[in-house]
BABA-785682 format. One record per residue (C-alpha): x negated, y, z; residue in three letters. Coordinates in Angstrom, 3 decimals, decimal comma. Example, Ala and Ser with C-alpha at 12.3 -4.5 7.8 and 13.67 -1.06 7.14 Angstrom:
// residues 2
<<-12,300 -4,500 7,800> 'Ala'>
<<-13,670 -1,060 7,140> 'Ser'>
// end
This chain:
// residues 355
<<145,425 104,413 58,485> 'Unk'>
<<146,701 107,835 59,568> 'Unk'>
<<147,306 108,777 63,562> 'Unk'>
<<151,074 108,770 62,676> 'Unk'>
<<150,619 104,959 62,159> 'Unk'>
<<150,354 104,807 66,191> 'Unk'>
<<153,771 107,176 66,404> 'Unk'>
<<156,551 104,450 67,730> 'Unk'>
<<159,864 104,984 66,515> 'Unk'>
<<160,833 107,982 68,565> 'Unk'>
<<158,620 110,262 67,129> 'Unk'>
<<160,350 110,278 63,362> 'Unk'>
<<163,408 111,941 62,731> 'Unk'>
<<165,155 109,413 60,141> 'Unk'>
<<164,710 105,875 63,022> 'Unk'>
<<165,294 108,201 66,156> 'Unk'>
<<168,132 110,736 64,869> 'Unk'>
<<169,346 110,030 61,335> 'Unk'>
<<170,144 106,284 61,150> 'Unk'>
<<171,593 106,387 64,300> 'Unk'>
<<175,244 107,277 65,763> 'Unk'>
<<174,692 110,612 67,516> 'Unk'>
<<176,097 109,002 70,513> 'Unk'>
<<173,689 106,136 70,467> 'Unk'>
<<170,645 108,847 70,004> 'Unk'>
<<168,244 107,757 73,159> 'Unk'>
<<164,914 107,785 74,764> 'Unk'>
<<165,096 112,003 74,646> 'Unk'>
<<163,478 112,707 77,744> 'Unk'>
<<160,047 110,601 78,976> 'Unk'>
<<159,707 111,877 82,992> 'Unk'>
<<156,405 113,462 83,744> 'Unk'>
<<157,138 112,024 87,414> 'Unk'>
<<159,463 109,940 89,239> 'Unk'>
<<162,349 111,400 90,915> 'Unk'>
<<163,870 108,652 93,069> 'Unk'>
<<167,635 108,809 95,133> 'Unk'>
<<164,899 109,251 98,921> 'Unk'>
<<163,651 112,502 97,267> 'Unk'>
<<165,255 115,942 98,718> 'Unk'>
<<166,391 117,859 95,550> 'Unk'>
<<166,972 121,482 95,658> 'Unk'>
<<169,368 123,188 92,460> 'Unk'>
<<169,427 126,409 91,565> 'Unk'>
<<169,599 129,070 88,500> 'Unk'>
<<172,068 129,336 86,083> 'Unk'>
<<176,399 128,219 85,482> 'Unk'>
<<174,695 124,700 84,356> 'Unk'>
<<172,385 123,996 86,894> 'Unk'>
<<175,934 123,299 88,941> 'Unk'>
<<175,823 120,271 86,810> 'Unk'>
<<173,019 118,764 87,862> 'Unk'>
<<173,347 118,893 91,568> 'Unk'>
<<176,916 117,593 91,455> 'Unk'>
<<176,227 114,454 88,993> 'Unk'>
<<173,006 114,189 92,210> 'Unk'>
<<174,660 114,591 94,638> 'Unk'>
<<177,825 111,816 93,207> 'Unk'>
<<174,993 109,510 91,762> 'Unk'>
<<173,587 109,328 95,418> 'Unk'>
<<171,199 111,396 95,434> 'Unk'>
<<169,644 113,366 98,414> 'Unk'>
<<170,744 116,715 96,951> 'Unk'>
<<169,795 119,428 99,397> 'Unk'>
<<172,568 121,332 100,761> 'Unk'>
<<170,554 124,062 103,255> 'Unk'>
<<173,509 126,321 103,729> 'Unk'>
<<176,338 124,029 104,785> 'Unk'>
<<179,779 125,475 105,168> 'Unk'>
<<181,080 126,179 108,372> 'Unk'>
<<182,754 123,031 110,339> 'Unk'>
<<186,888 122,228 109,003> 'Unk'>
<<186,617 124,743 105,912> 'Unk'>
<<188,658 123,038 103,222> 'Unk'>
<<187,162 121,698 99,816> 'Unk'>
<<188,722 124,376 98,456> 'Unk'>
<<187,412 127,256 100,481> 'Unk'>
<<183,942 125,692 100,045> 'Unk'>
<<184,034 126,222 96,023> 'Unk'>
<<186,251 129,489 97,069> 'Unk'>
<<182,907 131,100 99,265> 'Unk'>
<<180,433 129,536 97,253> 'Unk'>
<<179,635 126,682 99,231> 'Unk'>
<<177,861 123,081 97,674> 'Unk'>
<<177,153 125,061 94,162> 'Unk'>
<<173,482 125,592 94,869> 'Unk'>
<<170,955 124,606 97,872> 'Unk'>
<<171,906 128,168 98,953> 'Unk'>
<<174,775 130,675 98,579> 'Unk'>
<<172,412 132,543 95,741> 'Unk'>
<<174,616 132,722 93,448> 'Unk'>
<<173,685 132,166 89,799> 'Unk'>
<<169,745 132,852 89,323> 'Unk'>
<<170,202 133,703 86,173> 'Unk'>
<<166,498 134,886 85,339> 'Unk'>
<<162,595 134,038 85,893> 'Unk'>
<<162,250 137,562 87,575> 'Unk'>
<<165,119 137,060 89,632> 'Unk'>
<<164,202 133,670 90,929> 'Unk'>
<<160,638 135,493 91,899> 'Unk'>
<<162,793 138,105 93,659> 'Unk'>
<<164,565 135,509 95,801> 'Unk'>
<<161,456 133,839 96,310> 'Unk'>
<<159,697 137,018 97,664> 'Unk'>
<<162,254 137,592 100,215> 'Unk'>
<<163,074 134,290 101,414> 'Unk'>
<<159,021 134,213 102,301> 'Unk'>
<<158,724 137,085 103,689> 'Unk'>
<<156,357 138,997 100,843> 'Unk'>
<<158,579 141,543 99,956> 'Unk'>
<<161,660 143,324 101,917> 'Unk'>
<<165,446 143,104 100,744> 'Unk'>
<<166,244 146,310 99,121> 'Unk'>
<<168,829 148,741 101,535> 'Unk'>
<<171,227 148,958 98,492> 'Unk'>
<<174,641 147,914 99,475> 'Unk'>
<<178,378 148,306 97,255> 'Unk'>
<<181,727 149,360 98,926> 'Unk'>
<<184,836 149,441 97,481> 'Unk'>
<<187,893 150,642 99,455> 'Unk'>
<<186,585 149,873 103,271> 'Unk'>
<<185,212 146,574 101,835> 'Unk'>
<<181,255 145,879 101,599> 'Unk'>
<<179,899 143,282 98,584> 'Unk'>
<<176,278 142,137 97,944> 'Unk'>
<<174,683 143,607 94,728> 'Unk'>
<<172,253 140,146 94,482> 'Unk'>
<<175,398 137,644 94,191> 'Unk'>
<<178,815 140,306 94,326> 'Unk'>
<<180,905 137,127 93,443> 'Unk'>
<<179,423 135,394 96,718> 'Unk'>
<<182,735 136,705 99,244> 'Unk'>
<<185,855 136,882 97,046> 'Unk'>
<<187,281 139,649 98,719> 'Unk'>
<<184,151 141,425 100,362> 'Unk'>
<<182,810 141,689 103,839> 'Unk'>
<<184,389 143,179 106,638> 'Unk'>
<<181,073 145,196 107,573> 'Unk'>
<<178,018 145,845 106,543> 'Unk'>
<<176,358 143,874 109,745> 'Unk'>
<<178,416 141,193 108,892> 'Unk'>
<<176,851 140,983 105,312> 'Unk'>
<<173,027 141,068 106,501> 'Unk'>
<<173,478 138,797 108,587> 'Unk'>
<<174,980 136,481 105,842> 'Unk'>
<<172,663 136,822 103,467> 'Unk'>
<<169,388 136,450 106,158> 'Unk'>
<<171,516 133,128 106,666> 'Unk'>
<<171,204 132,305 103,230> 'Unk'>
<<167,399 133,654 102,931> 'Unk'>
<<166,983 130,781 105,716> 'Unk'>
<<168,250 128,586 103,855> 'Unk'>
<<166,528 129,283 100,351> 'Unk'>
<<163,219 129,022 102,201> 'Unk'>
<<164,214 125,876 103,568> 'Unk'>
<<165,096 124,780 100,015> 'Unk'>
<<161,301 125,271 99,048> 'Unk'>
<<159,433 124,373 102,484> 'Unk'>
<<161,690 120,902 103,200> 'Unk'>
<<162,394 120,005 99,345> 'Unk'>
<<160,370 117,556 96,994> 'Unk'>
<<161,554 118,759 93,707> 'Unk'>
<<163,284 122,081 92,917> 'Unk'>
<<165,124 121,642 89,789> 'Unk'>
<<165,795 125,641 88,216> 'Unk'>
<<168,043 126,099 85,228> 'Unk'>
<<166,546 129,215 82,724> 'Unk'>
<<169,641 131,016 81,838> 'Unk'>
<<169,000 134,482 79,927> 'Unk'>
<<166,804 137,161 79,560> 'Unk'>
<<168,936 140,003 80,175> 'Unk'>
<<169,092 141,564 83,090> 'Unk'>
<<169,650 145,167 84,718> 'Unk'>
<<167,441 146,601 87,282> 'Unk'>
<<167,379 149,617 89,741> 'Unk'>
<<165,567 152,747 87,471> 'Unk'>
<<164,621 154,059 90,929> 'Unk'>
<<162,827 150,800 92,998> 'Unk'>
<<162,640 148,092 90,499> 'Unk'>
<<165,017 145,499 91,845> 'Unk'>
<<167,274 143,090 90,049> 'Unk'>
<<171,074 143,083 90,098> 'Unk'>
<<172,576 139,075 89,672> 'Unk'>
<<174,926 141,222 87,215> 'Unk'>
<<175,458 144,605 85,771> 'Unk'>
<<176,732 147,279 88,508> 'Unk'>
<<180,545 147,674 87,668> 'Unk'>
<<181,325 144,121 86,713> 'Unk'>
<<181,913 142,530 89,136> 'Unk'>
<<181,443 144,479 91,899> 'Unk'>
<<179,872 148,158 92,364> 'Unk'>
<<180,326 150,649 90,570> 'Unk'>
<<177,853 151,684 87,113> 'Unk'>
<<175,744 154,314 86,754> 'Unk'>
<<173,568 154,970 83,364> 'Unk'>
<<170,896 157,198 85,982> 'Unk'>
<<170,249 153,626 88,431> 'Unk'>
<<171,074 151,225 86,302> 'Unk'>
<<168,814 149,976 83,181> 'Unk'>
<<168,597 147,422 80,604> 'Unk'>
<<165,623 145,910 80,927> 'Unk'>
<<164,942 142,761 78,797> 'Unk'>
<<162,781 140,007 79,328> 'Unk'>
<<159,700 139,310 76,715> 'Unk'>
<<157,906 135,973 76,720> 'Unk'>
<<155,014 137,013 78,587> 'Unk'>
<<157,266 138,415 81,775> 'Unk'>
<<159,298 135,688 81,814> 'Unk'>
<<156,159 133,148 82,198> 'Unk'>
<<154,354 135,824 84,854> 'Unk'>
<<157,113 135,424 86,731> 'Unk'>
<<158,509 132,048 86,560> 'Unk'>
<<154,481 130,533 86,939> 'Unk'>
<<154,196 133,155 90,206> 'Unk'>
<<157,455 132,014 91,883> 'Unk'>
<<155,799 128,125 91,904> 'Unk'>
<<152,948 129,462 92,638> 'Unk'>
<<154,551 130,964 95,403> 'Unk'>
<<156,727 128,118 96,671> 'Unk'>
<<153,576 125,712 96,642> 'Unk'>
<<151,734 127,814 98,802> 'Unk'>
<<154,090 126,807 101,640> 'Unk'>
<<155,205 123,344 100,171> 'Unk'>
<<152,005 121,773 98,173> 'Unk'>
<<153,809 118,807 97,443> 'Unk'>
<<156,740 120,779 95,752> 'Unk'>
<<157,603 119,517 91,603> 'Unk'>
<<159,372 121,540 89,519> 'Unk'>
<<161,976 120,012 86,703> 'Unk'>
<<163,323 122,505 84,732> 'Unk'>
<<166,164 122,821 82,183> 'Unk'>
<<167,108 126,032 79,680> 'Unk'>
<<170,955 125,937 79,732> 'Unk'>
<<172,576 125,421 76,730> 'Unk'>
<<175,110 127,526 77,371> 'Unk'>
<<174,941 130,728 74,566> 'Unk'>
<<175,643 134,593 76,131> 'Unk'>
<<178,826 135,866 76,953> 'Unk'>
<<177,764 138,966 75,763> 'Unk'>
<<175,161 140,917 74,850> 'Unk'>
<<173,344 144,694 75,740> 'Unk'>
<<170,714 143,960 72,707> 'Unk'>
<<172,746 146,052 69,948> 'Unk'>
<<172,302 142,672 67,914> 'Unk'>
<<175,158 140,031 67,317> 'Unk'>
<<175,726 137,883 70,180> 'Unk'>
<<174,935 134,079 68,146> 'Unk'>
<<171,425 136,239 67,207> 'Unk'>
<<171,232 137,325 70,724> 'Unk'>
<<171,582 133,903 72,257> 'Unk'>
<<169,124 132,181 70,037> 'Unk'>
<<166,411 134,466 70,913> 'Unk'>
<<166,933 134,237 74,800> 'Unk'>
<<166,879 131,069 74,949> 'Unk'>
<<163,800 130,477 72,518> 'Unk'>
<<162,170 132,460 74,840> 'Unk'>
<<163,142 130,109 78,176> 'Unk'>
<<162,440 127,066 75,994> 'Unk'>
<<158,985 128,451 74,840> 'Unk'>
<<158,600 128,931 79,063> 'Unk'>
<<159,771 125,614 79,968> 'Unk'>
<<157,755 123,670 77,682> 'Unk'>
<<154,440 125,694 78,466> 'Unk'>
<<154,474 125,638 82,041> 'Unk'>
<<155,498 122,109 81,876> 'Unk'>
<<152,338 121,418 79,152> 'Unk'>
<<150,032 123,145 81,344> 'Unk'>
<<150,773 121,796 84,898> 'Unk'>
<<151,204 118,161 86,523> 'Unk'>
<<153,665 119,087 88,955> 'Unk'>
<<155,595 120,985 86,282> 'Unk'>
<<158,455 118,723 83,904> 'Unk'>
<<161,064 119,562 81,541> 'Unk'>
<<164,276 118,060 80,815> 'Unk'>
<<166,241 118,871 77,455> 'Unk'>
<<169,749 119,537 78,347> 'Unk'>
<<169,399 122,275 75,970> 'Unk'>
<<168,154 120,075 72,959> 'Unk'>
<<170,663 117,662 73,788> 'Unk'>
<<173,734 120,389 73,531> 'Unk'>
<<172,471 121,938 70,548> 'Unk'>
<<170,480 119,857 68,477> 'Unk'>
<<171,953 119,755 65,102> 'Unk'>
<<172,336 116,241 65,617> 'Unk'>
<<175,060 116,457 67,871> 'Unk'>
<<177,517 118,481 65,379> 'Unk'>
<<178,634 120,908 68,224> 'Unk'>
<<181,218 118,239 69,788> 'Unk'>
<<179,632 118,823 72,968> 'Unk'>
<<181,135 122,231 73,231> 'Unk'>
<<184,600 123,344 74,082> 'Unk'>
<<187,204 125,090 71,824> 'Unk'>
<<185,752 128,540 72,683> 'Unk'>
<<182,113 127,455 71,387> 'Unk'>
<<180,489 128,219 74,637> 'Unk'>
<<181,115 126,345 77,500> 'Unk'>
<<180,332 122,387 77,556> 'Unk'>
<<182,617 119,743 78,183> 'Unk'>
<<182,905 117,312 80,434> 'Unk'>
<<181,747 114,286 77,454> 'Unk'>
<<178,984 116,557 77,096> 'Unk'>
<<178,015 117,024 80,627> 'Unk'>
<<178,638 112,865 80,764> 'Unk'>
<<175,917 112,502 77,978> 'Unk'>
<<173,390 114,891 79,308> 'Unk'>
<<173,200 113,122 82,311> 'Unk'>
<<173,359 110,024 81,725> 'Unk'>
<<170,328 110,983 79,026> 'Unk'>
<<168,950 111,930 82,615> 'Unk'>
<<169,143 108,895 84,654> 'Unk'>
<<168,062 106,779 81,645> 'Unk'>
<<165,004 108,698 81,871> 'Unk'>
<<165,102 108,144 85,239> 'Unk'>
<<165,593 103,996 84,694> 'Unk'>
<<168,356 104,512 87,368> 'Unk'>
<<172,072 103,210 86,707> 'Unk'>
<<174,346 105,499 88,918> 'Unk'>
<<176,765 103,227 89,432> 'Unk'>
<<174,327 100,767 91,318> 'Unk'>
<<174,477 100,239 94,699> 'Unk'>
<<173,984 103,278 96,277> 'Unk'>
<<175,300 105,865 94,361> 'Unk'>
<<178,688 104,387 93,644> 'Unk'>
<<180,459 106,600 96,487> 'Unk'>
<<180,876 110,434 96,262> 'Unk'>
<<179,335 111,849 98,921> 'Unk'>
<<180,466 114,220 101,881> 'Unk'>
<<181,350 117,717 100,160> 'Unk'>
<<182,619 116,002 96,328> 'Unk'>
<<184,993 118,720 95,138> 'Unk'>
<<188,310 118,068 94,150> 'Unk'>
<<188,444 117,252 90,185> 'Unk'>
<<184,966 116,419 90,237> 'Unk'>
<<183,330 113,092 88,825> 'Unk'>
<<180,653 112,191 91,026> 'Unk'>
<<179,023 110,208 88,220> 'Unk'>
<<178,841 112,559 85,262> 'Unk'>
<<179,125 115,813 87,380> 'Unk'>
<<181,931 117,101 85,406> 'Unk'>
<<183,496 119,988 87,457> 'Unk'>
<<184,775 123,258 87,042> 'Unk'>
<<181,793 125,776 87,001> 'Unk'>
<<181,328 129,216 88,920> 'Unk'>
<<179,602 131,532 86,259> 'Unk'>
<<179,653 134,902 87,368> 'Unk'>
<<178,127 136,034 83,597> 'Unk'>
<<181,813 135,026 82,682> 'Unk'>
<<183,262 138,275 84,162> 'Unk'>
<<181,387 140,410 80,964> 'Unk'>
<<184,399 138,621 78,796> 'Unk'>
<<187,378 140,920 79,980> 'Unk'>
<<185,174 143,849 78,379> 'Unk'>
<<185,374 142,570 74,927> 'Unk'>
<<187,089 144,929 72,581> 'Unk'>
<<189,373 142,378 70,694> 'Unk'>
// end
């Protein structure tokens, strides 16, 4: 008698994962809590976190939208302006440092940097440059958007009862000068580069926990009843500033958010982890999850990862009650599986691939 002879089935590779079809590979995620359709979820952090609020959101859901779009814009303008993608027009938070940074200034601990882009008479927003397609007309007009949206992202924390965050990367570029974060590099896409401003400055293990552990932290000061699920998307780079190869590069960012996730969610009870990541990648799954290019996922794989999620859950999203997309459903999106066409502004590094 050994203490594996009180492991059940799931915890061996060969009855859980070899004897089985991949597709009929279950019981991968055990929730630390309950997360039931009457709790207000907020979304947020990187191109896969859209995922999981839409399949929400079309499983009925009480998916937090805190910045709604203004009354009679069209479906498409919403996705156009960034509307329904995350609680808040953010953007992708693509990092643990960023997240902190958004954090900070929606509560009121640290001021929003002056720094501001323009480009022929038209102003963008170096935290989320993607956020107005074409710019804004002035630079009033683009404070006072973004203090809309830093509204918003605080109500996202003070009125939510989970706050689901997707770790994307560990790259990132700051200011050289005050220490802020850009959502991209300067000259992507928006702004303009320069090598005296601008750094590289990659995340290690130990700033990406700091930071991630502070921004709860942070959050549950003003909402004590606030639980965290997070996810590491299994998404690889789009490129790389490491000097390493890109399938090297990837690996080791997100072994890095993984190592996070799984420690924070270890350590604390209001802390959980769900592996979207493991379920994309896992040798198991033979890369069919993935599209012709061999980075972004497709829709059978988005389909599989969540309904991995609501099995967890013991919820069937067709039941009564999440049958019906809900107000805001985007055209060409299922509202069970949450298969839509993602915004990923880490996309834009592509068209500077020498080929």
């Amino acid at each position: 008698m050994t203490p594996y002879s009180r492991v059940n089935a799931r915890g061996f590779w060969r009855p859980a994962v070899a004897e089985r079809h991949m597709l009929d590979i279950t019981d991968l995620w055990q929730p630390k809590f309950p997360i039931g359709r009457e709790d207000r979820i907020s979304t947020y952090g990187s191109c896969f976190a859209q995922h999981i609020g839409a399949a929400l959101r079309g499983s009925g859901f009480r998916w937090f939208e805190a910045e709604e779009p203004p009354f009679g814009l069209s479906p498409e303008n919403r996705k156009r302006f960034n509307y329904g993608v995350f609680t808040a027009r953010t953007g992708n938070i693509y990092t643990t440092t960023m997240l902190l940074q958004w954090v900070d200034w929606a509560l009121g601990h640290a001021p929003v940097p002056d720094e501001i882009w323009e480009d022929g008479g038209r102003f963008q927003d170096p935290f989320r440059p993607a956020i107005e397609p074409e710019g804004f007309d002035s630079v009033a007009e683009l404070r006072a958007c973004r203090q809309a949206t830093l509204a918003a992202f605080r109500r996202s924390i003070t009125q939510a009862d989970v706050f689901v965050f997707t770790l994307g990367l560990t790259e990132r570029w700051i200011n050289a000068r005050q220490g802020h974060e850009y959502a991209v590099c300067p000259g992507t896409a928006a702004g303009c580069f320069d090598p005296q401003a601008h750094v590289f400055a990659p995340l290690q293990v130990a700033q990406v926990l700091r930071a991630l552990g502070e921004a709860m932290d942070k959050m549950r000061a003003v909402q004590p009843a606030l639980r965290f699920l997070l996810t590491v998307s299994p998404v690889p780079l789009t490129a790389t500033m490491s000097g390493k190869h890109v399938l090297v590069a990837t690996m080791e960012s997100k072994s890095i958010l993984r190592t996070v996730a799984g420690q924070l969610a270890a350590n604390r009870d209001h802390v959980d982890y769900f592996p979207s990541y493991e379920i994309i990648n896992a040798p198991a799954f033979q890369g069919v999850f993935f599209d012709p290019n061999k980075r972004t996922v497709n829709p059978a794989g988005v389909a599989f990862v969540m309904r991995q999620f609501f099995a967890g859950l013991g919820i069937d999203p067709s039941a009564p009650g999440g049958s019906q997309p809900p107000r805001g459903t985007r055209p060409g999106q299922d509202a069970t599986t949450g298969a839509t066409e993602i915004l990923c502004h880490e996309e834009l590094l592509d068209a500077f691939a020498k080929r």
